[in-house]
SESE-253662 format. One record per residue: x, y negated, z of N, C-alpha, C in turn; residue in three letters. Coordinates in steps of 0.05 Angstrom, whole numbers, plus 5000, padded with zeros to 4 digits. Layout:
BEGIN
XYZXYZXYZALA
...
//
This chain:
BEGIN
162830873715160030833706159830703679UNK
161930543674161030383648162730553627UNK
163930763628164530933612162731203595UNK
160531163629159131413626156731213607UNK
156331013618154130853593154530813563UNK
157330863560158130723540157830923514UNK
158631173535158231483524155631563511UNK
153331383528151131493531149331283507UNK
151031073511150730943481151231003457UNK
154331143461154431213434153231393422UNK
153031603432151631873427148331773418UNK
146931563423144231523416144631313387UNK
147431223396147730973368147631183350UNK
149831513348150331593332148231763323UNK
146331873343144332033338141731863318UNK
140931573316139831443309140531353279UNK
144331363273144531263249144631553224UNK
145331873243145132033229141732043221UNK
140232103240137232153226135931933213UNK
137431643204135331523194137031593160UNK
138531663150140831703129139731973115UNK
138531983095138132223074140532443071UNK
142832263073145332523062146432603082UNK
145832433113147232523136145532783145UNK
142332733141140332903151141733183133UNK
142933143111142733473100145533623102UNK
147133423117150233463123149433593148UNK
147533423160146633593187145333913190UNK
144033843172143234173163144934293157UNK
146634303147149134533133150434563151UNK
151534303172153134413192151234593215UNK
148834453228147534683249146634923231UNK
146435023196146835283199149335433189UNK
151935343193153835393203155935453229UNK
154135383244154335283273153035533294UNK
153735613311152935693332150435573345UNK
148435543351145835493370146435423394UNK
148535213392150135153412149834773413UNK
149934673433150034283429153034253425UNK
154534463445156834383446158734323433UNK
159134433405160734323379159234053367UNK
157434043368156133753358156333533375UNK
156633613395157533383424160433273413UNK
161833533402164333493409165533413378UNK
163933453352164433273333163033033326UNK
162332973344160832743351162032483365UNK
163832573379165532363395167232153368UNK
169232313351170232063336168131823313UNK
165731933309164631743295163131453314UNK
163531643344161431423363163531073370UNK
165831083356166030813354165030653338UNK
164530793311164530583292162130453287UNK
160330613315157230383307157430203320UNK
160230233340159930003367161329833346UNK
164029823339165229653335163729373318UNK
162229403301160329133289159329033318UNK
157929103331157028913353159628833367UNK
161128913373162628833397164028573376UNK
165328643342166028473341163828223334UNK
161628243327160128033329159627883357UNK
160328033380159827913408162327723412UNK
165327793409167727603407167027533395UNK
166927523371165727213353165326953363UNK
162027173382161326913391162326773417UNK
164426963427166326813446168126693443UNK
168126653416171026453406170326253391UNK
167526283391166326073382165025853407UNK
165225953431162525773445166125563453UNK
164625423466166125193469167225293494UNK
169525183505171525283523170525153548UNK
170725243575170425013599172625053617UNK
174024863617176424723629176524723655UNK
173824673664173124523693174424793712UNK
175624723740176124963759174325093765UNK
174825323773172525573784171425393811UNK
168625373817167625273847169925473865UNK
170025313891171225423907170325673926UNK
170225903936169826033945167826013976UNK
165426103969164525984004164626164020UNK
165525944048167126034073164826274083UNK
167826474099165826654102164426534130UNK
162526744145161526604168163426714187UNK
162726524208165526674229164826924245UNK
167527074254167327344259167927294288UNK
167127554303167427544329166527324349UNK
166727354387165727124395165926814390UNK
164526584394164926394391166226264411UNK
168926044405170726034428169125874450UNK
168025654443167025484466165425654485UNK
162725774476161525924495162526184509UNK
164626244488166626444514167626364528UNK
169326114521170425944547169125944568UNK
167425794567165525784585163625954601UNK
163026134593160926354596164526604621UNK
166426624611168126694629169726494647UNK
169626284649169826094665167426084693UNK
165726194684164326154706164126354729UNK
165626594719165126804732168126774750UNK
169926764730173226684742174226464757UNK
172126234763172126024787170626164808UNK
168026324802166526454836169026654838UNK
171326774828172027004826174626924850UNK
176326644836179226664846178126434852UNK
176826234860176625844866175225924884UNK
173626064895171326104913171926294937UNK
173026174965173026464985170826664986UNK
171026814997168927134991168126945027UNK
165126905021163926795040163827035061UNK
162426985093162927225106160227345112UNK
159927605115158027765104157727885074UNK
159127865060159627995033162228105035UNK
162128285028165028505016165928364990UNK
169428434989170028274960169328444941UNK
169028674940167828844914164628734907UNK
163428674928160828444916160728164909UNK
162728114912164127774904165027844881UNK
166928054873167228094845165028154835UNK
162828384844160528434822158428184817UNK
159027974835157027734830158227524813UNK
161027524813162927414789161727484756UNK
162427784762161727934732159427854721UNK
157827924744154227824743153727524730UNK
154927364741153827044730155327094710UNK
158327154694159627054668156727154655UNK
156027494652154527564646151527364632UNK
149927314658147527134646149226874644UNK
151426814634152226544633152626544599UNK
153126824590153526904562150426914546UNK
148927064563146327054557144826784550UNK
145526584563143826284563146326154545UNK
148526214532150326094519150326244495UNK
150926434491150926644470152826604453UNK
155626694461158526714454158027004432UNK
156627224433156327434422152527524428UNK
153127674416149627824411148527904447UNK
146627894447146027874475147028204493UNK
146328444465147428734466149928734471UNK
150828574455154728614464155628404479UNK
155028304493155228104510155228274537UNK
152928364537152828614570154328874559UNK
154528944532156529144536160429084557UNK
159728804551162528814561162528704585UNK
160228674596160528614619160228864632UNK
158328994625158429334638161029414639UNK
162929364612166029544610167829334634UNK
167629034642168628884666168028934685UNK
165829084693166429184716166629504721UNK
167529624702168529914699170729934701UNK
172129754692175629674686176629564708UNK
175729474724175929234741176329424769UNK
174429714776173829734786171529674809UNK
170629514799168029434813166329674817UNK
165729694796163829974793165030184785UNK
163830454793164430734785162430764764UNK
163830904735162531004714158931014722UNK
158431284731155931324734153731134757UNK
156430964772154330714779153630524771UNK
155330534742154730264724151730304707UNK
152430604686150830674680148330794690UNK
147330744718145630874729142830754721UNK
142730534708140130364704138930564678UNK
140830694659140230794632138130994634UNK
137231114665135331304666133431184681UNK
132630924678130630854687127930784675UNK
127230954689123431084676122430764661UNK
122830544679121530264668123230184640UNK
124230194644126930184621125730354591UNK
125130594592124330744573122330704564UNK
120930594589117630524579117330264563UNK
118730124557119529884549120529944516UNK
122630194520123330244487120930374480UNK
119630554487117630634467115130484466UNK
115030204487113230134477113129964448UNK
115729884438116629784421115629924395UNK
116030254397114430424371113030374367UNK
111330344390107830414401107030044376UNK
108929894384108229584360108329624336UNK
111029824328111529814304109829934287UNK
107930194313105330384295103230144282UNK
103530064308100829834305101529624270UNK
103329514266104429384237104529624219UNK
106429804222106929954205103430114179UNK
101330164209098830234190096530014186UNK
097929834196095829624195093829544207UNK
093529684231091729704248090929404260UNK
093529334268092629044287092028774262UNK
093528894241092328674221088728754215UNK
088128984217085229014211084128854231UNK
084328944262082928834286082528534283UNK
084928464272084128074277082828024247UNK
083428134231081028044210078328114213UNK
078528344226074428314239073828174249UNK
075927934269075027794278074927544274UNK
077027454253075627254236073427254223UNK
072327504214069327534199067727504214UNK
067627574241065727514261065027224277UNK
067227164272067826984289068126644272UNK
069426684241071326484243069126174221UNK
066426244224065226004215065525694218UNK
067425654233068425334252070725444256UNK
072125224257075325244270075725364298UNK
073225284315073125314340073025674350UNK
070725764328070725984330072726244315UNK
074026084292076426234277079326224312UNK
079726004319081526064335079826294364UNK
077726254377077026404391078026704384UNK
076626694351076727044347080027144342UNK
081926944337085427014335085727064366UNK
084826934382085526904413085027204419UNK
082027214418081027534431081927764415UNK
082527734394083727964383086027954380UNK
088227744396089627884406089828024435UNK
089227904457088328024474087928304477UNK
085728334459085128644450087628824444UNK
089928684427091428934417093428814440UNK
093728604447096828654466097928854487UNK
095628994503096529214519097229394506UNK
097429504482097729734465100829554455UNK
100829334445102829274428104128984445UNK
107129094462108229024479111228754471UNK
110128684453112028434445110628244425UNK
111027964447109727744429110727684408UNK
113027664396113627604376113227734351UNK
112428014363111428214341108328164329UNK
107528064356104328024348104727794333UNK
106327484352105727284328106827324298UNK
109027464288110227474269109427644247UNK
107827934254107428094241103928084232UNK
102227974254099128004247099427624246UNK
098827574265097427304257097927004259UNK
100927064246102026784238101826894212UNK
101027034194100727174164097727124159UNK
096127074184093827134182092426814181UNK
093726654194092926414199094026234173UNK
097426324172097726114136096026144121UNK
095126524113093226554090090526354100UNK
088926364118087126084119086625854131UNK
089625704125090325514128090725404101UNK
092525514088093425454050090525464035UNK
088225664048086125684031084425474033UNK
084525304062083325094065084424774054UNK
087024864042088324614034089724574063UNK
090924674078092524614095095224664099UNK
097424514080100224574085101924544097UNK
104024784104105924634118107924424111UNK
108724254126110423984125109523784114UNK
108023754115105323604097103023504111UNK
102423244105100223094122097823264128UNK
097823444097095123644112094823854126UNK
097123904138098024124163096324084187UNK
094623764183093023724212090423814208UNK
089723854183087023924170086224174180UNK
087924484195087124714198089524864217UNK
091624854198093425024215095424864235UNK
096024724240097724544260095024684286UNK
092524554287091324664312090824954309UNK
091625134288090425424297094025634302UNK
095925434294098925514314098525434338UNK
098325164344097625134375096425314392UNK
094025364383092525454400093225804400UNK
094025884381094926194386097726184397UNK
099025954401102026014421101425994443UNK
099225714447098925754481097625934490UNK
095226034475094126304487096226544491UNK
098726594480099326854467100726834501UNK
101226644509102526754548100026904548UNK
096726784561096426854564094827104567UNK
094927184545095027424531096627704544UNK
099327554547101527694555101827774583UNK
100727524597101027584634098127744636UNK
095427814617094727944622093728254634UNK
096628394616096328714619099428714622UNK
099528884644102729014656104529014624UNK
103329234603104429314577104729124559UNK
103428794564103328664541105828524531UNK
107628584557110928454546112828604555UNK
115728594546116428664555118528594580UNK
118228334581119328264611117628294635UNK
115128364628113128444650115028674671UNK
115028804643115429174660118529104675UNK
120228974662122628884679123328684705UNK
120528604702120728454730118828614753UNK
117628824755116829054766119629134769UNK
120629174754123929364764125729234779UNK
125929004778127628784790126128684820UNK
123328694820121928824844122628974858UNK
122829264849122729444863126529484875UNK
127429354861129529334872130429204897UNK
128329044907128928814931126629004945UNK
125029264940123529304960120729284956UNK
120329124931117729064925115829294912UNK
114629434918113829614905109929664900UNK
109629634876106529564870106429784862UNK
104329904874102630154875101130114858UNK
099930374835098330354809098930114801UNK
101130094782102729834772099929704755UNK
099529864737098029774713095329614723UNK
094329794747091429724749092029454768UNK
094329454785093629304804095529074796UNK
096729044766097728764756094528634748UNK
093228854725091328724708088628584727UNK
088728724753087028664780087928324779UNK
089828304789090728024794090827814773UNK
092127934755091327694728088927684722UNK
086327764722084727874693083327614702UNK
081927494724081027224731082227014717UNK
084426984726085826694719087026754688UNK
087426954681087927004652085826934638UNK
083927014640080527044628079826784620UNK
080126614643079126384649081026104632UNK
083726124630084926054617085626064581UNK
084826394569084126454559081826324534UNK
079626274549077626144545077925894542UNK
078225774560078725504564081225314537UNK
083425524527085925374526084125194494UNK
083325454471082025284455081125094449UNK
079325074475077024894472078424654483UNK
080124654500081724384506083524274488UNK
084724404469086424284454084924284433UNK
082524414423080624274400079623934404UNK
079623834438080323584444082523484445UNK
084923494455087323454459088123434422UNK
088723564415089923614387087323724372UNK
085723594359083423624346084723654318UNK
082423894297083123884268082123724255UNK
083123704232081523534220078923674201UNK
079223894203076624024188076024204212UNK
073024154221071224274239070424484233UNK
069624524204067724804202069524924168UNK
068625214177070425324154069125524149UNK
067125564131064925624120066525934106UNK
068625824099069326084082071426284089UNK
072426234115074226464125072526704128UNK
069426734139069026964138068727144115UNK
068326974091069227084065070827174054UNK
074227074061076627104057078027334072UNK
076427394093076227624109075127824105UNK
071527814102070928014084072428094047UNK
074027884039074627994016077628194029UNK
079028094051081728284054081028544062UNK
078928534080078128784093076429034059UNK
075428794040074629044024077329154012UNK
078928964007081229063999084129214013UNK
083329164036084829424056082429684048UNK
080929694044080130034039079230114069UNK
077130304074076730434099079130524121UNK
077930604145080230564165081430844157UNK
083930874145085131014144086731234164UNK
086131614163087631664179088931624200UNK
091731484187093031494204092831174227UNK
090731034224090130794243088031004259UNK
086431194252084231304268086231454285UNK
087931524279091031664299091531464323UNK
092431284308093831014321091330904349UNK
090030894335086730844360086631014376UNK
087131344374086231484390088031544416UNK
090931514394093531574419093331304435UNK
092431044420092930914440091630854470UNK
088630874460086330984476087031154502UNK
088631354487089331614513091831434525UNK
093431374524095731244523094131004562UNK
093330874548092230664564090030824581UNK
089231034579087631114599089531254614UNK
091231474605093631554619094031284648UNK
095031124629096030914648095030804674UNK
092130794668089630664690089730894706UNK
089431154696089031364714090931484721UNK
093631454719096231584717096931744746UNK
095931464768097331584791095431814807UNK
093031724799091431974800090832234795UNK
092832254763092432494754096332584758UNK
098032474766100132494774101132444746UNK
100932274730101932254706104032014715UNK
106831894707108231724700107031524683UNK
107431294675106831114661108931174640UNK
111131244647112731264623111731614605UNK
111531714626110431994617108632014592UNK
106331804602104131814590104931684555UNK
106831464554106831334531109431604525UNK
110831684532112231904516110232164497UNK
108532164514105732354497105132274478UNK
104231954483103531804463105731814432UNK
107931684437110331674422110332054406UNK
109732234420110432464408108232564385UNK
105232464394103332474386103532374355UNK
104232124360105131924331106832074312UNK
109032204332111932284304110532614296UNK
109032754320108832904298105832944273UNK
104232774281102532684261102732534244UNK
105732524238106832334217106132064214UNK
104431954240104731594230107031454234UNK
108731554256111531494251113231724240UNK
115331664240118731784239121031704251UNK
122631864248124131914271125731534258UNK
126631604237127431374213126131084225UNK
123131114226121830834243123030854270UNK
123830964290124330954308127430864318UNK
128530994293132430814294132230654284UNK
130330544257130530254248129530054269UNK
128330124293126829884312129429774334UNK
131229614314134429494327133029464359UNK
130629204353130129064382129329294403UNK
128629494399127829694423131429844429UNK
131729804420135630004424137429814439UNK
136529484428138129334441136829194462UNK
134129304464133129174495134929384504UNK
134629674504135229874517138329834537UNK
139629704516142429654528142929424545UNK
142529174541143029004558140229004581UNK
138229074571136029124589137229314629UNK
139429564614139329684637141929534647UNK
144129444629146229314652145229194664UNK
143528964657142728774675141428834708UNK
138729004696137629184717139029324737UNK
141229474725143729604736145729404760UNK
145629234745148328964762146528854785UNK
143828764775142128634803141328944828UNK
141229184814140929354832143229434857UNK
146729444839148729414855148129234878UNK
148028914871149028634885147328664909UNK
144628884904142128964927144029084942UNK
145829374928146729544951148929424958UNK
151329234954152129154965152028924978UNK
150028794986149028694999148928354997UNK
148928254974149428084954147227934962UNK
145027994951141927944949140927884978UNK
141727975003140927975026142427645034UNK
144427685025146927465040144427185027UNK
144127164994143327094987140526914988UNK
139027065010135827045018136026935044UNK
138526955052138126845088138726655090UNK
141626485060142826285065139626025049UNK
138226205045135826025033133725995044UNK
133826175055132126255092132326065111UNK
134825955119136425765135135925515118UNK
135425435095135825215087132025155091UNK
130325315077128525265079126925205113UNK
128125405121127425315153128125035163UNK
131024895153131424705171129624395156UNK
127824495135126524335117123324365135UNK
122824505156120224585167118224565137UNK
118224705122116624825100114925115107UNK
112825045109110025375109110225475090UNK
110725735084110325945066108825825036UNK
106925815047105125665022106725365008UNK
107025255013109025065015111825114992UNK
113825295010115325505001114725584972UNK
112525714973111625834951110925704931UNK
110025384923109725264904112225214894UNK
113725104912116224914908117425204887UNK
118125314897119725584884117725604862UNK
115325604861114425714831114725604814UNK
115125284819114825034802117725064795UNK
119325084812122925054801123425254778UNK
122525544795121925744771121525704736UNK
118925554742118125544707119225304700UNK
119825064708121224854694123924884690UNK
125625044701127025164688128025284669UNK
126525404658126125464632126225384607UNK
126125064610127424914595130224924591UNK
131525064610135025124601134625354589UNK
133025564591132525814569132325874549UNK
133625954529131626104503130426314502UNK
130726394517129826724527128026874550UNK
125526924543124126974574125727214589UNK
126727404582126927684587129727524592UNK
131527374578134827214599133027094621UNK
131527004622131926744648130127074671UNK
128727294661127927484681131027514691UNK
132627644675135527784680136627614700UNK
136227244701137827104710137627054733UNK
134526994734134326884759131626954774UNK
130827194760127627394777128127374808UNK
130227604806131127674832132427474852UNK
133827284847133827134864131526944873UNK
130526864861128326744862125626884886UNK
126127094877124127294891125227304924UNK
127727364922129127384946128527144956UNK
128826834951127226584967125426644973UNK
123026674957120626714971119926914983UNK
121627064992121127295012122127225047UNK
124227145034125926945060124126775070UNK
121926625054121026345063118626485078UNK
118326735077116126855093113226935071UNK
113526895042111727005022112227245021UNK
109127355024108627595021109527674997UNK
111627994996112727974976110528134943UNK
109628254951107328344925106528034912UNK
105127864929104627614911106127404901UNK
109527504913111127394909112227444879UNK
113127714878113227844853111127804833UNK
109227794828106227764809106927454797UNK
106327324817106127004818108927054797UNK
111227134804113726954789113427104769UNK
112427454764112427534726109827434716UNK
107727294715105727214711107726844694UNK
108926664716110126474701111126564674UNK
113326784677115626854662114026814634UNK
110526924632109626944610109226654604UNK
108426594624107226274616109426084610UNK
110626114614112725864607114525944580UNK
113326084563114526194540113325994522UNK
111225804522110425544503111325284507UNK
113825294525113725044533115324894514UNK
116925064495119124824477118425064445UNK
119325034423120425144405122725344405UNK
123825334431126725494433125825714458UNK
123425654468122725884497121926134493UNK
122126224472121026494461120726614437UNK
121326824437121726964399118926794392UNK
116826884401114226734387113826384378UNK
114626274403115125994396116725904370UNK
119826084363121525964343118726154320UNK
118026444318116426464300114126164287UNK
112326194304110425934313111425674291UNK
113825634313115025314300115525394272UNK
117425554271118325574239116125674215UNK
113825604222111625614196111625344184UNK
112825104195112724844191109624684197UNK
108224864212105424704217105424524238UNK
107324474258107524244282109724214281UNK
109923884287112023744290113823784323UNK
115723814322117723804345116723674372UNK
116323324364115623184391112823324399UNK
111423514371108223534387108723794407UNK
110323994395111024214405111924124445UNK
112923944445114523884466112123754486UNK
110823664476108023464492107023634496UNK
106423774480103423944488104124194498UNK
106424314488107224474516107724444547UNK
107724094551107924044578105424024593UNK
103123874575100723894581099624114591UNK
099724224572098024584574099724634599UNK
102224704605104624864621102424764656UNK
101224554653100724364675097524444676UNK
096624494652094324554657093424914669UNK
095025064653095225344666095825234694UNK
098225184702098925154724096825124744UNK
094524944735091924934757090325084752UNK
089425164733087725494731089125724741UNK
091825734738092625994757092025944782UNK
093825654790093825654821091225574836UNK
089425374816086625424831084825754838UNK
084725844812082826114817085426214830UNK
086526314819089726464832088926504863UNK
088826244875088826254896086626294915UNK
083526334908081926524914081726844908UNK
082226794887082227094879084427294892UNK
086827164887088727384906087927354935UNK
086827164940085027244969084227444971UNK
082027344955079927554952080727924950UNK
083827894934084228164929085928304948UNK
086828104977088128154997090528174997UNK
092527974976094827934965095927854988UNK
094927695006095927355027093727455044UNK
//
């Protein structure tokens, strides 16, 4: 390359010093009409003069390298690279745990040792997941290849989770987000609703709350929503109000309008079957123990839409007391709004696309079992609809890493708890907790708090809602089935937490580290007021919760 520049220099140095020269210009004439009508001899008597325009610069450039002053000092030292492959401690450990239930532990009676090994594999597994020795993708790759090698599993019984309809519906709902960012759609939706809405702080967070709401059944990952629409949406009028991050005046606007959009964004999330994607995986991890919810979609959003609604509403307006701003009214976000919205331009094409597939998409869904449609069926229409109307490509669809690598550790996991069912893992499991809870004389109801409560405060050992589903759904579920909970409200009740307990720290969810890392709340506030709120849901679910699933003949 720097030959071919150098070439390409000379040829313009030389072409520049012949035409500005009277006697070169007429040397030039005599030779092109001497010459053939050709470049090629002038290219090629052209080459020996193209040093001699270089040589004055270059030697005036040494010059000035033998003139600048010398530096003595050693070259900085090289920085370390980062380290490669697993990390030793959390490997240690993370296969330590599997290799003490494996060889330290008799194969209790009622389990086969091929399910003592698959429950070995199983815990190193989520022991890697809550430790993270490697990427959470290649972490279950190799636990899928340990029990292939091992013989635990047969090939096509390892991989048998990879064709599961919930599973798929999960990667494309991931597109179905990236449509939504990619045309801008969900950024339009919440800026209408700051214009409508956002005259007072009180009412700017309302209108972030409901508009997300609005787009989360269409667009199935929180972190997408906080990261991509409206943690972008809230700095821009937060900084406009004089509100910065790490900075005393972070209390002035945005410290309370992150709050209040993390604790809403659960629930947001436990509202619609589609709005996460550990929803749809704890339906699968369900149906694995037996649990099986008929018209998934209608008859999740049936059960939440009360205590979601209500919570919803409420979370604002409690932490506008709890954690109050310091500026009440904000006169000019709906300005700042109407100026982005003139400057996004009319709804473009391809968002009037994006609205319509999604529209069909979600009605598919409500009406699915009716019209014999699949849930996954229906968003595959959807997804086809998009690529060939060009709002996506196939290109957006391999760049979306997180939908490929839910795909993979998503189905081992699903895959391993489905085995530990058929070999009879999960049963052994539910009776020895069956027996314990019985000799405790505990009622169902009873049963059922204790387990829900252990459930979500747990979570505090988590960074991950969709790890702690993988880890410990199904067992969990299996207690409260044992303890005599009806299992439909058993299942609901525990993926309904899974959302909610995603605000409880800075480390509980892609959205929370999004959230925290704007610099608008401090650590100890993050940690308080996630326990608060965690306690306050907790009685709006389980107060209305517990009429309403009456009411809907759950219990």
């Amino acid at each position: 390359m720097e030959s071919f520049a150098l070439h390409s220099l000379s040829t313009t140095a030389t072409s520049a010093s012949f035409s500005h020269h009277p006697s070169r210009q007429s040397l030039l004439r005599r030779i092109s009409s001497r010459s053939p009508p050709s470049s090629i001899s002038l290219r090629s008597h052209s080459v020996k003069p193209l040093a001699f325009p270089l040589l004055k610069p270059i030697h005036r450039f040494s010059t000035r390298i033998a003139a600048a002053p010398r530096d003595d000092s050693p070259p900085p030292p090289p920085s370390p690279q980062p380290p490669q492959g697993a990390k030793l401690v959390p490997l240690i450990l993370s296969l330590s745990v599997g290799l003490i239930l494996r060889f330290a532990v008799s194969v209790p009676e009622g389990v086969t040792p091929q399910g003592w090994q698959l429950l070995s594999i199983f815990l190193s597994t989520i022991a890697g997941l809550v430790l993270s020795p490697l990427p959470v993708g290649a972490w279950a790759f190799i636990g899928l290849t340990a029990s292939i090698v091992t013989k635990t599993l047969s090939f096509s019984a390892a991989f048998s989770a990879f064709t599961s309809e919930v599973i798929w519906l999960i990667v494309i709902s991931f597109f179905f987000a990236r449509g939504f960012v990619k045309t801008g759609l969900g950024d339009r939706i919440a800026t209408y609703f700051v214009k409508w809405l956002g005259k007072s702080t009180l009412g700017l967070s309302y209108g972030l709350t409901l508009s997300e709401a609005l787009i989360a059944p269409a667009m199935p990952s929180t972190t997408a929503r906080a990261g991509g629409i409206f943690l972008p949406i809230i700095k821009s009028l937060s900084l406009s109000a004089g509100s910065k991050p790490g900075d005393p005046s972070s209390r002035k606007l945005g410290s309370y309008l992150i709050q209040s959009q993390f604790q809403c964004a659960g629930n947001s999330s436990a509202l619609f079957l589609t709005a996460a994607a550990q929803n749809l995986l704890c339906l699968k991890l369900a149906e694995e123990l037996g649990v099986v919810i008929a018209n998934p979609w209608v008859s999740w959003f049936k059960a939440a839409s009360l205590p979601a609604i209500i919570s919803l509403l409420c979370t604002p307006l409690i932490l506008y007391k709890l954690y109050p701003p310091e500026t009440k009214d904000t006169p000019d976000a709906p300005g700042i709004a109407a100026l982005k919205l003139k400057q996004m331009g009319p709804v473009t094409r391809n968002e009037w696309i994006m609205v319509g597939t999604m529209l069909l998409a979600v009605t598919l869904w409500i009406c699915g079992e009716t019209l014999g449609i699949p849930s996954v069926v229906a968003a595959m229409i959807g997804l086809s609809i998009l690529l060939l109307l060009g709002v996506l490509n196939w290109d957006d669809c391999l760049s979306e890493k997180s939908a490929w690598d839910t795909l993979a550790w998503f189905a081992v996991l699903v895959g391993m708890a489905g085995q530990l069912t058929n070999l009879g893992v999960v049963s052994w499991m539910s009776d020895c907790v069956a027996k314990a809870l019985q000799s405790l004389s505990l009622s169902w109801p009873a049963a059922f708090g204790l387990l829900q409560a252990a459930y979500f405060f747990i979570h505090y050992l988590f960074a991950s809602q969709t790890g702690h589903v993988g880890a410990l759904f199904s067992a969990f579920l299996a207690m409260n089935i044992a303890a005599g909970v009806p299992g439909i409200l058993a299942a609901l009740a525990l993926a309904y937490n899974t959302n909610l307990f995603g605000a409880l720290t800075h480390y509980s969810s892609g959205q929370a580290a999004v959230y925290y890392g704007a610099g608008y709340v401090d650590l100890p506030d993050v940690f308080k007021i996630g326990f608060v709120m965690a306690t306050i849901n907790a009685i709006i679910w389980g107060v209305v919760g517990t009429f309403w699933w009456k009411f809907l003949g759950l219990y």
